[in-house]
N, C-alpha and C positions, 0 to 999 in steps of 0.2 A: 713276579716281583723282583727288583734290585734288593742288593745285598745291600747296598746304602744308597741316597737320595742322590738322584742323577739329575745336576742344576746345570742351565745353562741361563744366558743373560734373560731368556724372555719365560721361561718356567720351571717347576722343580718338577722330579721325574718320580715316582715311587715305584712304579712298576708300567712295565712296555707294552700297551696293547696291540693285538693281530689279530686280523680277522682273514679267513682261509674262505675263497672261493672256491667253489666244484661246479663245471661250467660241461653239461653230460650232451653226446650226440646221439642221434639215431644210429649212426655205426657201431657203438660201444666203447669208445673210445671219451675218457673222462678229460679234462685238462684241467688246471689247480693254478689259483693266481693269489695273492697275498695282499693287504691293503693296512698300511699301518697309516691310521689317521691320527695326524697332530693336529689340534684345534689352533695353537698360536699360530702356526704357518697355511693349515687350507680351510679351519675353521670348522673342520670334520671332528666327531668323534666315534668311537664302536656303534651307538645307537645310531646315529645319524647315515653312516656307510651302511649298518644293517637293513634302514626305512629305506633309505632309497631306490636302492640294489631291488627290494621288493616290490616298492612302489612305481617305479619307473623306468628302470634298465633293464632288467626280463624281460618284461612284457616285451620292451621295442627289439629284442635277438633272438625270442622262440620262431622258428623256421630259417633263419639265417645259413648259409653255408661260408662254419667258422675259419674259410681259408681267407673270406673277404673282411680283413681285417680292418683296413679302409673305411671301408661301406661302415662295418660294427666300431667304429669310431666315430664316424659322422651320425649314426643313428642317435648313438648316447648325447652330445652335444646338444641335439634335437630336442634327446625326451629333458633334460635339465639343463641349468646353466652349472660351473663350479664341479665341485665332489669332486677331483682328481684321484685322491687314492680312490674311491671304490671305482671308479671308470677303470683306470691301471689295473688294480686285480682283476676284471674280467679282461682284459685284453692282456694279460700275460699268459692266463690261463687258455686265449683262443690262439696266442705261440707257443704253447707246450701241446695244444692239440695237431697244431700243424705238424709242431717236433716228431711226435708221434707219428702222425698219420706217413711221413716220410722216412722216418727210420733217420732224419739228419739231426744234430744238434741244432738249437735256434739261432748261434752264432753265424751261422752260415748260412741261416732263412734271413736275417738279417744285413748279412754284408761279411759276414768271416771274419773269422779272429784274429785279431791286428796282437795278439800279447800272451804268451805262453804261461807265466806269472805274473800274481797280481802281489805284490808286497801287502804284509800285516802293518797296519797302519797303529801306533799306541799313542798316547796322550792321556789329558786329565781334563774332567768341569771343572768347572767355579768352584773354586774348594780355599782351605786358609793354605797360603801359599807352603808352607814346609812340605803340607801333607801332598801338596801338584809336585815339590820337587822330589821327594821320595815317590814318587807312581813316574815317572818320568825316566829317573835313576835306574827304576827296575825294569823298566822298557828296554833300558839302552841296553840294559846290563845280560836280558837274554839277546842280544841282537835285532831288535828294531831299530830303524834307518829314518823312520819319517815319525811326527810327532805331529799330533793335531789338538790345539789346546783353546780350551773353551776362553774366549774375551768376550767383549760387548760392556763392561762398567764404564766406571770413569777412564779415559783414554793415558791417565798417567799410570795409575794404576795398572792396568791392565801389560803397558810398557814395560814397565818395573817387572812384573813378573814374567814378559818376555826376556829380558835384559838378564835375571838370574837363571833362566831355563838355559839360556844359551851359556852361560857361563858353566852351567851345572853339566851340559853335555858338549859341550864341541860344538866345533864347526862342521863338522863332516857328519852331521844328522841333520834330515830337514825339519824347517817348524812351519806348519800352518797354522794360522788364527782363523775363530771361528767364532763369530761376532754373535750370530744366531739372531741379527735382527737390533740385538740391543744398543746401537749408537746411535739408529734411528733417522738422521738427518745426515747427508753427504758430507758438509762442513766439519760435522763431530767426528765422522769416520774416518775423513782426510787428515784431521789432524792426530789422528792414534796411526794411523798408518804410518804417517810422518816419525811420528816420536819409536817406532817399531822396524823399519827400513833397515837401517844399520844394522840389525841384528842376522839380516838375509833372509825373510820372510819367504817361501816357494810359493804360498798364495794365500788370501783372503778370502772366508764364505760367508754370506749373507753380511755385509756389511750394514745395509741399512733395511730399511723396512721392503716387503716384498713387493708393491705395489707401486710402492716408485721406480717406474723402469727406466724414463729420464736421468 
């Protein structure tokens, strides 16, 4: 559970669910994958990723040999259409088996680690604006550098509380907007980006709805 309600433009959050995979070999070697399902963005939830996972995605990787990650990709595809988180959790869980079985970290089963540190990133949701600029203030105020602040309303609105965030900390901190889906249509998005620009945006997430890739 949140300490308080975690809002963003397309739902309110009252506590984070997780669901922990355990994906076991004949070698003795376990591997562990995680699936946090959001219903607004994949339409999944805990029960939904739990039926599956038992209904359909077992079944098609019992004898599998979990280095062919590939193959245990294309299989799942197969057994269902959709699910992404619970697909993800088993297929992290079969690169933490590889990790394992090799003694390397998965950075380097992957392609190697292009970044030695990763910055803490702070910001605020959907909140009455005084309370985003005090959570914002105290970000800066321990030394965070990047801000990532929940938008998606109305595109003035949402400006306007860009326009005092950057007022409130400088220039020399980044702000990301994070739409979370709620502008909905490119026209609406293009015109809050617009009214948002000036203020030196580093980038923009989920502007409009997921399905429209056009």
């Amino acid at each position: 559970p949140y300490k308080k309600p975690f809002k963003i433009a397309t739902a309110t959050y009252l506590s984070q669910p997780f669901i922990y995979v355990e994906v076991k070999t004949d070698s003795g070697i376990t591997g562990f994958g995680e699936a946090c399902p959001a219903y607004e963005f994949t339409g999944e939830t805990m029960g939904t990723v739990t039926a599956i996972i038992k209904e359909r995605l077992e079944k098609c990787l019992i004898g599998l040999d979990p280095f062919n990650i590939d193959e245990a990709v294309r299989l799942m595809d197969r057994a269902t259409v959709g699910n992404p988180s619970a697909k993800a959790a088993i297929e992290m869980a079969l690169y933490d088996i590889v990790g394992k079985a090799t003694g390397e970290p998965v950075c380097k089963i992957i392609g190697g680690m292009t970044r030695n540190v990763i910055p803490e990133v702070g910001g605020a949701v959907i909140a009455d604006v005084r309370e985003v600029l005090e959570k914002v203030k105290r970000d800066v105020d321990r030394g965070l550098k990047i801000l990532k602040i929940k938008v998606g309303e109305d595109p003035y609105k949402d400006a306007e509380k860009i326009k005092l965030i950057r007022e409130a900390v400088g220039w020399s901190v980044k702000i990301r907007a994070d739409a979370n889906q709620g502008w909905i249509k490119p026209k609406k998005a293009i015109k809050a980006i617009r009214l948002m620009e000036k203020y030196e945006l580093e980038l923009v997430e989920q502007p409009i709805v997921w399905w429209d890739l056009d």
